[in-house]
C-alpha positions in Angstrom: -3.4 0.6 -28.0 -0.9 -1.4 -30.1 1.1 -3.7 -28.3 4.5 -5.5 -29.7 6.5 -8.0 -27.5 10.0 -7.3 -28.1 11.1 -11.1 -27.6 14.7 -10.7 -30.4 16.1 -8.3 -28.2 15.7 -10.4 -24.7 16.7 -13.2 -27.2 19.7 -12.3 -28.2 20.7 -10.1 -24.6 20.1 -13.9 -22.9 17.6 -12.6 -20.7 14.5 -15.0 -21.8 14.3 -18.6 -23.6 13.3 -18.4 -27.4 9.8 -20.3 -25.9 8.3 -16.8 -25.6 5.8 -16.1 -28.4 6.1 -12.9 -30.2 3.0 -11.5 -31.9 3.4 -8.9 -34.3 6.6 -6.9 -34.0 9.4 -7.7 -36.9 12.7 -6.8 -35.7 13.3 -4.1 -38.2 10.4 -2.1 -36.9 11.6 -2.2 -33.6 15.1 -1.6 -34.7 13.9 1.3 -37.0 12.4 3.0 -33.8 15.3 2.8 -32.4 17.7 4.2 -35.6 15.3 6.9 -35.4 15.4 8.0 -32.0 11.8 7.5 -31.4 12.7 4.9 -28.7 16.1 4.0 -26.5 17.6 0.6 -26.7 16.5 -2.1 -24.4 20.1 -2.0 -23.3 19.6 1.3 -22.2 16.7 1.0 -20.5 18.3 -2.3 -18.5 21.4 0.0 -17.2 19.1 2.7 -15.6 17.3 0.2 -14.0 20.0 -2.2 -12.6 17.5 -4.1 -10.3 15.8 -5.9 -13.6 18.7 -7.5 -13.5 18.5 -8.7 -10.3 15.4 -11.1 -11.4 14.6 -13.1 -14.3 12.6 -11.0 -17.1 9.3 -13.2 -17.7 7.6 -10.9 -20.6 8.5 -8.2 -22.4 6.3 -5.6 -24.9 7.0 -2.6 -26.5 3.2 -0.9 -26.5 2.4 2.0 -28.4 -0.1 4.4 -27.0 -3.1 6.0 -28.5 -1.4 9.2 -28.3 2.0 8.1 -30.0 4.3 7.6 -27.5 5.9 4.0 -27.1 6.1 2.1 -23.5 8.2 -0.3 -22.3 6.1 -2.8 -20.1 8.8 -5.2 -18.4 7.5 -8.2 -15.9 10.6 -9.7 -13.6 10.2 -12.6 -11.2 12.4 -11.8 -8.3 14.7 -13.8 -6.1 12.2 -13.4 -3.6 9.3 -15.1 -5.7 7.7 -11.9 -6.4 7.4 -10.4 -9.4 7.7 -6.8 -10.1 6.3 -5.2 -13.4 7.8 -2.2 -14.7 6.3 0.5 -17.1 9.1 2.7 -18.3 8.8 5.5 -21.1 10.5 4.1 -23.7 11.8 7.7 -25.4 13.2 8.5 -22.2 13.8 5.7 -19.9 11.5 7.7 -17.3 9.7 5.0 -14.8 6.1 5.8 -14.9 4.6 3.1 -12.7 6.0 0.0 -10.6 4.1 -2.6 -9.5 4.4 -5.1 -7.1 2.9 -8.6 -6.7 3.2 -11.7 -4.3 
């Protein structure tokens, strides 16, 4: 599994400090994903799920599957000192698994 943290895009939406380390993703691959329709926009993705905005976003990756398809894999600490992590197909904006933890 390939994994890419997507840290321009929470950069320049405001939603994390520019201390998160980014590994291998440039932002014109990520951006050429998205010219191509191979993956929505993180702004997309943040309007069908309205309560990520109710935390802060602690880590963000863009993960590409063995099989091709591309995952969103979002982490928020919520007002109630949990922290939720979200996996959300990232062609579709379909949740596939939430996960809770104290």
């Amino acid at each position: 599994m390939r994994s890419f943290t997507i840290m321009f895009f929470l950069l320049f939406s405001g939603l994390i400090s520019p201390t998160v380390s980014a590994d291998s993703l440039r932002q014109s691959d990520a951006l050429k994903l998205v010219d191509n329709g191979d993956i929505l926009p993180l702004e997309e993705i943040l309007k069908l799920f309205p309560e990520l905005k109710a935390g802060r976003v602690l880590d963000l990756e863009l993960e590409q599957e063995d099989d091709g398809y591309f995952i969103y894999e979002i982490e928020v600490l919520m007002r109630d000192g949990s922290v939720r992590e979200y996996e959300v197909d990232a062609s579709n904006g379909h949740l596939l698994r939430e996960e809770f933890e104290e």
